[in-house]
N, CA, C and O atoms as CSV, one atom per row, in Angstrom:
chain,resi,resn,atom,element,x,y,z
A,1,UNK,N,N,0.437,-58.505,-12.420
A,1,UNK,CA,C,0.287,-59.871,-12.846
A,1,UNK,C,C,1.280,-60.155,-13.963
A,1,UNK,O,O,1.233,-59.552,-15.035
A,2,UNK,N,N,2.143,-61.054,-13.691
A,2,UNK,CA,C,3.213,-61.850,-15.001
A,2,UNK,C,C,3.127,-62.847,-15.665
A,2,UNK,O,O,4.006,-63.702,-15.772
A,3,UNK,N,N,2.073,-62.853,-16.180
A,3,UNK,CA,C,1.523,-64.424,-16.379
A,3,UNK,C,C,2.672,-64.577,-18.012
A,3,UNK,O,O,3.106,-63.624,-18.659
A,4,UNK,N,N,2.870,-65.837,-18.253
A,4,UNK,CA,C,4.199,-66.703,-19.554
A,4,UNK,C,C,3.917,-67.779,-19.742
A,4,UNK,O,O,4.567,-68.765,-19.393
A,5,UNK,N,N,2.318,-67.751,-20.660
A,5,UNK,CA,C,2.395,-69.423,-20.971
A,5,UNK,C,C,3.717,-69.843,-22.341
A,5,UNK,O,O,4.453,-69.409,-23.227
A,6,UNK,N,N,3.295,-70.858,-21.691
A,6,UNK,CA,C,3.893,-71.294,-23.074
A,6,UNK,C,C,3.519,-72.764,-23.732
A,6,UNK,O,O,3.966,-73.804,-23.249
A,7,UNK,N,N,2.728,-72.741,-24.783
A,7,UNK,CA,C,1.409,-73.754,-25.273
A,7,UNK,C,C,2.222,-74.647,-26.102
A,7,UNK,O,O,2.785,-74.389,-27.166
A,8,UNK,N,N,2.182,-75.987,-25.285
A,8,UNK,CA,C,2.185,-77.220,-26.055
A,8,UNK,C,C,1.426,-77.488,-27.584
A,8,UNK,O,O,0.249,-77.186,-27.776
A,9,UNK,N,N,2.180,-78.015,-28.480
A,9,UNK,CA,C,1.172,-78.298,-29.595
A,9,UNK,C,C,0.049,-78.798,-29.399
A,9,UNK,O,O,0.146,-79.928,-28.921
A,10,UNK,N,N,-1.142,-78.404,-29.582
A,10,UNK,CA,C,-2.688,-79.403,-29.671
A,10,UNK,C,C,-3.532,-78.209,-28.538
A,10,UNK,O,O,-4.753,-78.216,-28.387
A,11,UNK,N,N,-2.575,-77.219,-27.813
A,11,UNK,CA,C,-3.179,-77.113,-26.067
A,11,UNK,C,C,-4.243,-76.045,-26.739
A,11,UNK,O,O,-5.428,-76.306,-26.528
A,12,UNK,N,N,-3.961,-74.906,-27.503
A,12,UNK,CA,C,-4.950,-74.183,-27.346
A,12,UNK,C,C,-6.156,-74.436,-27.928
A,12,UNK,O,O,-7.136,-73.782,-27.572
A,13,UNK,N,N,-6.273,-75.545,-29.030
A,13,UNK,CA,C,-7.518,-76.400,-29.632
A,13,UNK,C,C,-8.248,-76.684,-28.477
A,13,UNK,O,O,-9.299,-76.158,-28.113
A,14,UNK,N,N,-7.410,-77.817,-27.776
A,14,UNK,CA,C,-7.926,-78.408,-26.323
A,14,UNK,C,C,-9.259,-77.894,-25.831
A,14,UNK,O,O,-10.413,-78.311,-25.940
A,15,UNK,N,N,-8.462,-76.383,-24.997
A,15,UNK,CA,C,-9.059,-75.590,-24.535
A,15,UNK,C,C,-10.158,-75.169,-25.078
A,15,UNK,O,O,-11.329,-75.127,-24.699
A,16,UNK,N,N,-9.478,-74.790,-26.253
A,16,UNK,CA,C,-11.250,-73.912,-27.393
A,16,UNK,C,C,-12.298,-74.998,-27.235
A,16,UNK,O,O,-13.454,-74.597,-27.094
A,17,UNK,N,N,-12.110,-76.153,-27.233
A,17,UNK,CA,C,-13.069,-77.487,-27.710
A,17,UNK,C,C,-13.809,-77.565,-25.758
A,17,UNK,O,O,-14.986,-77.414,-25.432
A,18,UNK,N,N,-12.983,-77.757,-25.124
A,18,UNK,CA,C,-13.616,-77.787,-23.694
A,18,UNK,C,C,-14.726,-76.436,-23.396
A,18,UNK,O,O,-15.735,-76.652,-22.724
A,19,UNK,N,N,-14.512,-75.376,-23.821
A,19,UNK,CA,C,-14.955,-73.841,-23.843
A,19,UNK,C,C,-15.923,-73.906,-24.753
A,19,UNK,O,O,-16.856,-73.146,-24.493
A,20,UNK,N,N,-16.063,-74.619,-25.856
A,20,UNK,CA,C,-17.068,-74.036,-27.329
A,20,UNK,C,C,-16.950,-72.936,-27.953
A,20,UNK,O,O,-17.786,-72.037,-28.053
A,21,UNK,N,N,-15.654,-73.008,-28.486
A,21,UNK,CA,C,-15.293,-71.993,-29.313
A,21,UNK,C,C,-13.925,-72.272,-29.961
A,21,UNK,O,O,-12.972,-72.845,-29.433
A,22,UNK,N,N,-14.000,-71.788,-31.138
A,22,UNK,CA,C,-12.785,-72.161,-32.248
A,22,UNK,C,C,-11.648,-71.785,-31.978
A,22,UNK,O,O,-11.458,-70.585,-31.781
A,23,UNK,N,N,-10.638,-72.665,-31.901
A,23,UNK,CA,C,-9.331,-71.916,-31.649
A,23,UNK,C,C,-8.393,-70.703,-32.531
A,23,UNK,O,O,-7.167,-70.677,-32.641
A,24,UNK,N,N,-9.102,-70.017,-32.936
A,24,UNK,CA,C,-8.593,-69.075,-33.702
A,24,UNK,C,C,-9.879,-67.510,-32.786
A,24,UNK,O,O,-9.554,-66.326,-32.880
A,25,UNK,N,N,-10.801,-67.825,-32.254
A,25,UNK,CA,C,-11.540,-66.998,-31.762
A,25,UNK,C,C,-10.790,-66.995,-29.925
A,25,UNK,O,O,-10.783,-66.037,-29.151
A,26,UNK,N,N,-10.356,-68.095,-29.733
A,26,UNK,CA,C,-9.570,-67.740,-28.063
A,26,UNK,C,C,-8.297,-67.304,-28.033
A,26,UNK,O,O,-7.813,-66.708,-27.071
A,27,UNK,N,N,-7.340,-67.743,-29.703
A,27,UNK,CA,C,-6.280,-66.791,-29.932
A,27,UNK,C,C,-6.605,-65.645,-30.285
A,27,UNK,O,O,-5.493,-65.125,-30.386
A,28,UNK,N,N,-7.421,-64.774,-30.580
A,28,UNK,CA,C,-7.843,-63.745,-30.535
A,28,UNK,C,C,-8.254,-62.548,-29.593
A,28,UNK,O,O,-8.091,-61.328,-29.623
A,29,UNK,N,N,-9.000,-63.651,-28.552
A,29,UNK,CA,C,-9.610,-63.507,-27.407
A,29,UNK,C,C,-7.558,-63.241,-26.125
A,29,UNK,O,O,-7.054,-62.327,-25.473
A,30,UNK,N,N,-7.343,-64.072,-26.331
A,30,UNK,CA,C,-6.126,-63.939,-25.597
A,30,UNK,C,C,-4.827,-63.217,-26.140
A,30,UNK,O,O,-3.738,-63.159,-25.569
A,31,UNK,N,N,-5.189,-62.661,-27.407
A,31,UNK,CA,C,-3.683,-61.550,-27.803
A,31,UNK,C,C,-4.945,-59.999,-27.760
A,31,UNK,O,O,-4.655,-59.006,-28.428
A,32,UNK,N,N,-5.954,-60.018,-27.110
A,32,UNK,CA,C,-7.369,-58.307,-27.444
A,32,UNK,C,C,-7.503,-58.066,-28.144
A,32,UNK,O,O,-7.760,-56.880,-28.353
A,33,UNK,N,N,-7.439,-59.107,-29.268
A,33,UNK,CA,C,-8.064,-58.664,-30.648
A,33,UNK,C,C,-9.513,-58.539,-30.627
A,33,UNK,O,O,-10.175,-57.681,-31.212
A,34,UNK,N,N,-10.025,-59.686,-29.735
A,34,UNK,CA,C,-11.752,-59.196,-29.196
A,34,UNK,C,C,-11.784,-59.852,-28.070
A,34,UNK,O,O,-10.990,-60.713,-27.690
A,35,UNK,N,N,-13.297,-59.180,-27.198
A,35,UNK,CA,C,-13.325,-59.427,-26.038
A,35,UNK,C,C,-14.057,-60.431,-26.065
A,35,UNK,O,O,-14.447,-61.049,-27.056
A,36,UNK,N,N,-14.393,-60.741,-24.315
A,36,UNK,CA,C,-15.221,-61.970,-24.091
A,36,UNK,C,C,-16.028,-61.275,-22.794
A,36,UNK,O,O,-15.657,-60.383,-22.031
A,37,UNK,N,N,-17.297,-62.050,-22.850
A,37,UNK,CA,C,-18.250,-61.791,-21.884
A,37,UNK,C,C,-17.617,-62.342,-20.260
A,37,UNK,O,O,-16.585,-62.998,-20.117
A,38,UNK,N,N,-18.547,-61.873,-19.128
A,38,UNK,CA,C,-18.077,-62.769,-17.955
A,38,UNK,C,C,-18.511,-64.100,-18.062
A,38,UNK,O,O,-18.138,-64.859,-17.168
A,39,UNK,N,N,-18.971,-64.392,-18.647
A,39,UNK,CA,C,-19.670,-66.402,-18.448
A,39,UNK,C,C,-18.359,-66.879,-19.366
A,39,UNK,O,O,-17.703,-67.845,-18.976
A,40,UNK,N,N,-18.022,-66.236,-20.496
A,40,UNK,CA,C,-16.775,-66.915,-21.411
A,40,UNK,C,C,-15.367,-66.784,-20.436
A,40,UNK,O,O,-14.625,-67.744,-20.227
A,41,UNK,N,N,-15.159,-65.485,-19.912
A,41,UNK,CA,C,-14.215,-65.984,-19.262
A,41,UNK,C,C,-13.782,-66.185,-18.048
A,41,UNK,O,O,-12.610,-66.057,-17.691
A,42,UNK,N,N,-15.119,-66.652,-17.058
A,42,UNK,CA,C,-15.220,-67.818,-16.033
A,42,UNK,C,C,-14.733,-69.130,-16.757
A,42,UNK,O,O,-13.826,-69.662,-16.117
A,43,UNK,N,N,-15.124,-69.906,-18.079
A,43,UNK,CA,C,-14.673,-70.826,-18.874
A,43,UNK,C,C,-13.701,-70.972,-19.555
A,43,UNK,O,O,-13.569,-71.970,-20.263
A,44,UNK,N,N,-12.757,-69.958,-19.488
A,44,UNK,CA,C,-11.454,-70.090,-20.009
A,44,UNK,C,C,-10.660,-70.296,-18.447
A,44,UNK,O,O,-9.982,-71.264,-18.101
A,45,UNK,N,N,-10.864,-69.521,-17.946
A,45,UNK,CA,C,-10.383,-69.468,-16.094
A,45,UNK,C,C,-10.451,-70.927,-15.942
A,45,UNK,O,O,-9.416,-71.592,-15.971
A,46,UNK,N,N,-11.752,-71.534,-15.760
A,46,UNK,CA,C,-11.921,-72.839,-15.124
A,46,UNK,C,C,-11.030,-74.076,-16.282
A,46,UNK,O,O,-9.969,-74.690,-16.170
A,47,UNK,N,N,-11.598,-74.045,-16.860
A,47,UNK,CA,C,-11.022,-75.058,-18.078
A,47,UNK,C,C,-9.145,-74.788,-18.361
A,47,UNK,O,O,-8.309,-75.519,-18.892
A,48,UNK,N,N,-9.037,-73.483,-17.765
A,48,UNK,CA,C,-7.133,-73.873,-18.259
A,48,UNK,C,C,-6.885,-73.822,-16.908
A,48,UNK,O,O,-5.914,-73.087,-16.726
A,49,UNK,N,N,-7.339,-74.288,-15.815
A,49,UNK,CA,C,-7.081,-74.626,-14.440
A,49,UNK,C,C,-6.428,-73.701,-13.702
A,49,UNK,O,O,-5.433,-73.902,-13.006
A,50,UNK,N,N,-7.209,-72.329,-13.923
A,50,UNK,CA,C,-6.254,-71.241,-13.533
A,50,UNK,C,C,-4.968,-69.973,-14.088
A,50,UNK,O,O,-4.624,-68.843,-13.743
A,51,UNK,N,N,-4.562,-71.032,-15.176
A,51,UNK,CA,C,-3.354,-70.623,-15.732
A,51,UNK,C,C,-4.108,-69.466,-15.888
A,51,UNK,O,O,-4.219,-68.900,-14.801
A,52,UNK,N,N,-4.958,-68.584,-17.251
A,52,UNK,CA,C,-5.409,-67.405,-17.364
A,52,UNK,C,C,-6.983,-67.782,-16.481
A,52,UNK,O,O,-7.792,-68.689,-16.282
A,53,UNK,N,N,-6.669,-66.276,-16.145
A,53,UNK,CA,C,-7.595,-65.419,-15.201
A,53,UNK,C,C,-8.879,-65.256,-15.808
A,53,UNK,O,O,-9.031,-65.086,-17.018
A,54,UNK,N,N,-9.865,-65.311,-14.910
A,54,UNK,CA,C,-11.042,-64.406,-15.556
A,54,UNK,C,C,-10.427,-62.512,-15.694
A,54,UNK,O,O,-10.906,-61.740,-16.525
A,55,UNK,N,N,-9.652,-62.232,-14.986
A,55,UNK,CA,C,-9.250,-60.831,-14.950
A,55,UNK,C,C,-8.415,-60.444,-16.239
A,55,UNK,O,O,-8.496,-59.442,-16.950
A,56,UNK,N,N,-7.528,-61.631,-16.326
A,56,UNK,CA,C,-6.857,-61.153,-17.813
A,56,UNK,C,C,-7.497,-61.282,-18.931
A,56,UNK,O,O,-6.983,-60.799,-19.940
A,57,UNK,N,N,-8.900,-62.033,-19.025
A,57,UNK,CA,C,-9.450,-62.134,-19.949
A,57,UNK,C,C,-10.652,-60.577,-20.016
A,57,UNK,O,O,-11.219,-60.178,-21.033
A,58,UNK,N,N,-10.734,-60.082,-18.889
A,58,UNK,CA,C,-12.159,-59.463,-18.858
A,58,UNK,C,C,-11.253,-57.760,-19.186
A,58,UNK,O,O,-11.713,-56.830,-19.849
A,59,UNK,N,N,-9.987,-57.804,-18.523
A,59,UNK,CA,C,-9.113,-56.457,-18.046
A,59,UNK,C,C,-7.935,-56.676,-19.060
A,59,UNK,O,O,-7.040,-56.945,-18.258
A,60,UNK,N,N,-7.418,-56.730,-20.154
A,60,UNK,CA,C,-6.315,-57.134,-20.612
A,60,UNK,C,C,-5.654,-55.985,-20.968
A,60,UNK,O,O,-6.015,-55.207,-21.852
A,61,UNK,N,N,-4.490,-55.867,-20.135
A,61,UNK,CA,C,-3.918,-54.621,-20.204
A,61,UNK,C,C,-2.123,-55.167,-20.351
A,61,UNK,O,O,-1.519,-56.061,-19.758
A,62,UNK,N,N,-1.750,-54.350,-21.225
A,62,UNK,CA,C,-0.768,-54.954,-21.785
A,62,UNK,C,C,0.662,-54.848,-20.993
A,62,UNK,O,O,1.710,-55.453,-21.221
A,63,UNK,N,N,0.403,-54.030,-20.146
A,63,UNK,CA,C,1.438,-53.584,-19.060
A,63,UNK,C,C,1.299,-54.409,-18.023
A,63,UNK,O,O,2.387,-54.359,-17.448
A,64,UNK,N,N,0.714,-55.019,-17.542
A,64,UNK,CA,C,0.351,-55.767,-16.311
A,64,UNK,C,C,0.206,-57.785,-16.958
A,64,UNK,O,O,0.033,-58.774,-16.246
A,65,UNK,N,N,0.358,-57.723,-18.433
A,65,UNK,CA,C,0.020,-59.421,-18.519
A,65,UNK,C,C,0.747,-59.493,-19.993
A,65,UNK,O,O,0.196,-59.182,-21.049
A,66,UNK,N,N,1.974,-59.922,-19.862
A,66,UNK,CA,C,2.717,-59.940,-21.568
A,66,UNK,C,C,1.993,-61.226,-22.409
A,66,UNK,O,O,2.439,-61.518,-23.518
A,67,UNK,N,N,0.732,-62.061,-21.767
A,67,UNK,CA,C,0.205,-62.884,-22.736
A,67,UNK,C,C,-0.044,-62.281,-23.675
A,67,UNK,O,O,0.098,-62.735,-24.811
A,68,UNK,N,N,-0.475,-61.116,-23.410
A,68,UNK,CA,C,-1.501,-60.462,-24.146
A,68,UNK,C,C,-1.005,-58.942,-24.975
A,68,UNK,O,O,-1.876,-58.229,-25.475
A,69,UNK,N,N,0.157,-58.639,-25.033
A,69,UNK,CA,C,1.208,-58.100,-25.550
A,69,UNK,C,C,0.756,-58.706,-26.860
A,69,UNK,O,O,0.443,-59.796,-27.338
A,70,UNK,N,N,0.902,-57.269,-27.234
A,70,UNK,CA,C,0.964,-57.193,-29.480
A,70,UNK,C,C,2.684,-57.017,-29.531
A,70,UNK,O,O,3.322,-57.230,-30.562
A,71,UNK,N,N,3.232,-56.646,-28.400
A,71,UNK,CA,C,5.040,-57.540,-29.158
A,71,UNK,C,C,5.375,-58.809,-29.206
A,71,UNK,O,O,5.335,-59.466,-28.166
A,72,UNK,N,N,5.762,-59.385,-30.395
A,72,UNK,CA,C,6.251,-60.659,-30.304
A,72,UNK,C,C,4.786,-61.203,-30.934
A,72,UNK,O,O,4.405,-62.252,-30.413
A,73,UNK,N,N,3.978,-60.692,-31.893
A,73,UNK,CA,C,3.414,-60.994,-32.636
A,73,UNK,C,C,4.274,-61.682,-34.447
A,73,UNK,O,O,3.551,-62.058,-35.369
């Protein structure tokens, strides 16, 4: 999987606010600083219309998804 977002100003608030959760807890959630349950990330899946996976959220492995890469921190 190669997933390369690349987030408009305002987008990852957006998201956190559609989801119920602070945007500093889904930037977290999306670089493995902490995880998320399966119901949280069915709701990141659905709400960013696909772009991230329930898999990259549940499996985040840094070789297989550079979202989620600690380079370029």
């Amino acid at each position: 999987m190669n997933i390369q977002l690349k987030w408009k100003r305002g987008e990852k608030a957006k998201l956190a606010r559609a989801i119920g959760i602070s945007r500093s807890h889904l930037t977290d959630i999306l670089h493995a600083r902490k995880s998320a349950g399966r119901v949280l990330a069915v709701k990141i899946e659905r709400a960013s219309l696909g772009r991230i996976t329930r898999l990259d959220v549940l499996y985040p492995r840094e070789s297989l998804n550079p979202l989620l890469s600690k380079k370029g921190r």
